[in-house]
N, C-alpha and C positions, 0 to 999 in steps of 0.2 A: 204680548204676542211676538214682538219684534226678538223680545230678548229669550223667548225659545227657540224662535227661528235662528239665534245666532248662534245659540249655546249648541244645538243640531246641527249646524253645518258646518259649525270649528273643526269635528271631529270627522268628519267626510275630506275636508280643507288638509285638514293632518296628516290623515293616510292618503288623500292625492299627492300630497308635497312629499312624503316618504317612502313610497313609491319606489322613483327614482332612485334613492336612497340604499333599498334594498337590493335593488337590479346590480348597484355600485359594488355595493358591499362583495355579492355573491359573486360578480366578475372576477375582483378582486380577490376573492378566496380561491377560484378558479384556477384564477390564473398564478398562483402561486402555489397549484399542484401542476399544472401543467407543464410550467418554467423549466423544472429538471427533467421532466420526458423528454421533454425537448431536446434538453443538454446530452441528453444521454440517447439522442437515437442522432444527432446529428455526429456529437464526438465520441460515440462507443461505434453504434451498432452498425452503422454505415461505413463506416472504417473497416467494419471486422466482416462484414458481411465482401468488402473487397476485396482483402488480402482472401477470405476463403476462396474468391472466385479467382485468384492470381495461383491460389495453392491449387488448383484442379487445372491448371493449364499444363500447357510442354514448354520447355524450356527450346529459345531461340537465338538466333544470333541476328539482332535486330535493338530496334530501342521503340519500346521496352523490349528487353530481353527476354519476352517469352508468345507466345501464339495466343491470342484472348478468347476466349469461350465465353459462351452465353449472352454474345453480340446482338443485340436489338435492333440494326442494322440491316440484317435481312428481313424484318419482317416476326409477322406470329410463327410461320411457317422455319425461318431460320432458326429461329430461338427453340423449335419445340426439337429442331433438326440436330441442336446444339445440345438440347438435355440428355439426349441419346448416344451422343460422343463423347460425353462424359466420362473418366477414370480417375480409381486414386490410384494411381502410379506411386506419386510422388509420399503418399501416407504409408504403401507396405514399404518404399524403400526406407522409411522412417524405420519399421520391425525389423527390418535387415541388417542393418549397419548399425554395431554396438557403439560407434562412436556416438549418437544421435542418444541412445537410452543411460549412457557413464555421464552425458552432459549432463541430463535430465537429474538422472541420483547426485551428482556431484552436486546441481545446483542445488537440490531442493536439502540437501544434508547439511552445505554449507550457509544454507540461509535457516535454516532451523539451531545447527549451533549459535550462527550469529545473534539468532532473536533470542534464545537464553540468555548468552550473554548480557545484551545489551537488558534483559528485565533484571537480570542479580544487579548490574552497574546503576539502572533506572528509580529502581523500588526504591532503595534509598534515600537516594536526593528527592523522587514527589515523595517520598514519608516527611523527611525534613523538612521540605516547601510546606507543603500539609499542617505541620505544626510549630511552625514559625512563626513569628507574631505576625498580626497582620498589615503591621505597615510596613513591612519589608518584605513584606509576599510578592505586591508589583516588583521592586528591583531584583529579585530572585525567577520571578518570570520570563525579565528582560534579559539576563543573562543568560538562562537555557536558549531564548530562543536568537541572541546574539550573531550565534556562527551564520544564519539562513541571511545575513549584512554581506556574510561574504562570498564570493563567487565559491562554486561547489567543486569545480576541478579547480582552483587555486588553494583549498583546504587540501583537495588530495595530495596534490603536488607536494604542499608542506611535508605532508607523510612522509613523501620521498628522501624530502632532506633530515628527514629524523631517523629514519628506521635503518637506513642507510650503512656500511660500513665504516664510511667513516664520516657518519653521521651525528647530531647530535647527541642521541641516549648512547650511540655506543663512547664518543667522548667521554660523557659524565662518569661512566660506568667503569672505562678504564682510568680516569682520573680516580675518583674514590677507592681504584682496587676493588671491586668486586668481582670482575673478570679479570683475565689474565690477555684475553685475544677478543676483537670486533667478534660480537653474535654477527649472524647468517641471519637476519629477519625481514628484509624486502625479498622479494620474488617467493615466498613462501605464504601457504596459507596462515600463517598467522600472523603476517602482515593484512592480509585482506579481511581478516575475524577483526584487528584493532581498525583499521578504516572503516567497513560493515557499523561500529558498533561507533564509533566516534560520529560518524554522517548522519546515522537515523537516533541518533539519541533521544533527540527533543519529541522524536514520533513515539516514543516510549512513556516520557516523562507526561508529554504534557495529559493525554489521557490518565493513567494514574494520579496526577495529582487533582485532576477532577473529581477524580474519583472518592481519596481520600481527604477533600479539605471537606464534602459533603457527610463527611463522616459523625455520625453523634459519637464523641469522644468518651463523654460519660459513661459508656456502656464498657469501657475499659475500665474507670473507677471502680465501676461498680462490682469487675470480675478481680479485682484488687482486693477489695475490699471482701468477697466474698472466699478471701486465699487462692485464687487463679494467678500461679507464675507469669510473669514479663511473657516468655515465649509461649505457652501455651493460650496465653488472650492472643498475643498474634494471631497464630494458626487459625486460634475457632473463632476472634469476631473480627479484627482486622482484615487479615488477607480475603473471605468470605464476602464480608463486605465492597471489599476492591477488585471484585473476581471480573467487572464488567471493562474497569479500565482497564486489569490485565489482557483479556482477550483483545480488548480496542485496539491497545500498545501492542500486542506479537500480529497482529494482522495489519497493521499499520509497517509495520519492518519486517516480519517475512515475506508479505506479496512483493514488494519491490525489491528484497534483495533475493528473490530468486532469480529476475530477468536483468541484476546489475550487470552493467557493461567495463564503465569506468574501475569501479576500483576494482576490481579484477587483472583488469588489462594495465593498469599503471602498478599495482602493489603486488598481484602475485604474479607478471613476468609470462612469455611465454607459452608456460609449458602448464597453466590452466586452463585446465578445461572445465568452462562452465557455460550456461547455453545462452547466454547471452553476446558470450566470444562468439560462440558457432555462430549465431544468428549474422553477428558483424561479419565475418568472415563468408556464411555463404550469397549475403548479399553485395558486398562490395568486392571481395576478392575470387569468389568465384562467378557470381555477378548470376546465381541461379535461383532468383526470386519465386521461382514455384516453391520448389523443394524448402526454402527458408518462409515462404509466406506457411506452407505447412506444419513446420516447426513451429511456428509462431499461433498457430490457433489449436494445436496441440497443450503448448504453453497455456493459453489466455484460459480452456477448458480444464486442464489442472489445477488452476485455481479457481475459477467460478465455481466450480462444480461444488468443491468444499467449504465455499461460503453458502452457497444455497443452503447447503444441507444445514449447516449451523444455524442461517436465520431459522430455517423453516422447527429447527427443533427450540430458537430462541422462544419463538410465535408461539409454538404448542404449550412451552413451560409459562409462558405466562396468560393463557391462556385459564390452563389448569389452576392458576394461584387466584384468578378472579374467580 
């Protein structure tokens, strides 16, 4: 009798002691959907939700520089006072001034060539990584991601001393005779296309070769073997196959080099305009944080908007494959 009585309450004994267990567990699971809301309403959304309320102010001569709106300060009564005095001034003067719309195309043209480039320069070396043996895969890792050891404006800087006049490659160049006279390649956009394309490289590579070291290789043999040309297995099973790290790698180096600052302002000189200059310029030089917080959620909505639409059509397509 005794030894039913224990055999029966082991199992009572078990699920009360794993219990707690469970509770741990589902915390734990919890809380590690939780973590990035988090990250992302304290360092996204709250940030952006304040420059919008900085872009709907009037510009002041004060510190800060502009008149604040939707001050909680007075009350429910002031706040409801405040949603009513509301204007976008500061957004039609955005449709106004073609300066504000040439940034916008300059930038987003110039970070769209970049991110080509930088995938013709990419593809290759993760293809190479990809099928390289695999105990040299780590040191070949190490290398890409090497330069991020070094300060990110002292890599630029270098550029400087190369692209130069009488800088390195033009030395080489007029040494070996190839030219006759120093190329003109700093202060021009194709100095800011090789900077663009040298800084975000690894944001290229390293997606791609994720992408293609998961590759079943075999399925190349096999279109070998079945008489499928070198390049035409590329096209139809390789790159197909790689289509996720491609998009990974041009959205990893187009979103950021639309809003670049730096090499803009070190490599192409002056007399570029792209809106990440504006942005510098209307905040510290004109010192008119409405009108650039504007610009600036103008910005952050040109690009949100375009990745939404892509997950949402990602979702649907895989969706439909299940």
């Amino acid at each position: 009798m005794s030894a039913v009585t224990a055999a029966t309450s082991s199992p009572a004994n078990a699920a009360g002691k794993s219990a707690p267990a469970r509770l741990s567990a589902a915390f734990v699971g919890r809380l590690v959907i939780i973590v990035p809301y988090l990250w992302l309403l304290f360092f996204f959304l709250v940030p952006f939700i304040i420059v919008f309320k900085i872009s709907l102010s009037q510009t002041a001569i004060a510190m800060p520089p502009y008149t604040p709106v939707l001050d909680f300060r007075g009350g429910i009564s002031g706040f409801i006072s405040g949603l009513g005095a509301l204007n976008f001034d500061n957004y039609i003067l955005l449709t106004k001034d073609a300066l504000y719309f040439n940034a916008y195309v300059t930038s987003v043209v110039v970070a769209a060539i970049s991110t080509v480039l930088t995938l013709l320069v990419g593809y290759p070396i993760a293809y190479g990584m990809a099928r390289a043996p695999a105990t040299i895969r780590p040191t070949l890792l190490m290398l890409v991601i090497l330069p991020f050891w070094t300060s990110f404006l002292i890599r630029v800087y270098a550029w400087i001393g190369i692209l130069k006049p009488e800088g390195l490659l033009n030395e080489l160049l007029l040494a070996t005779g190839i030219v006759s006279q120093p190329l003109i390649i700093l202060n021009t956009y194709t100095a800011i296309f090789i900077g663009i394309v040298y800084s975000y490289l690894p944001f290229m590579v390293l997606p791609l070769y994720s992408s293609l070291e998961k590759m079943d290789h075999t399925l190349i043999e096999a279109a070998k073997d079945l008489g499928c040309p070198p390049i035409s297995a590329f096209w139809k099973i390789t790159f197909p196959l790689s289509l996720p790290g491609v998009i990974a790698g041009c959205l990893l180096v187009f979103i950021p080099a639309v809003g670049e600052f730096v090499i803009p302002d070190l490599l192409g000189g002056s007399q570029t305009l792209m809106i990440g200059r504006t942005l510098w310029n209307e905040f510290f030089a004109n010192r008119d944080w409405p009108v650039s917080s504007a610009v600036a959620v103008i910005l952050l909505l040109l690009l949100i908007v375009p990745i939404m639409i892509f997950q949402r059509a990602q979702a649907r397509a895989q969706e439909q494959d299940q």
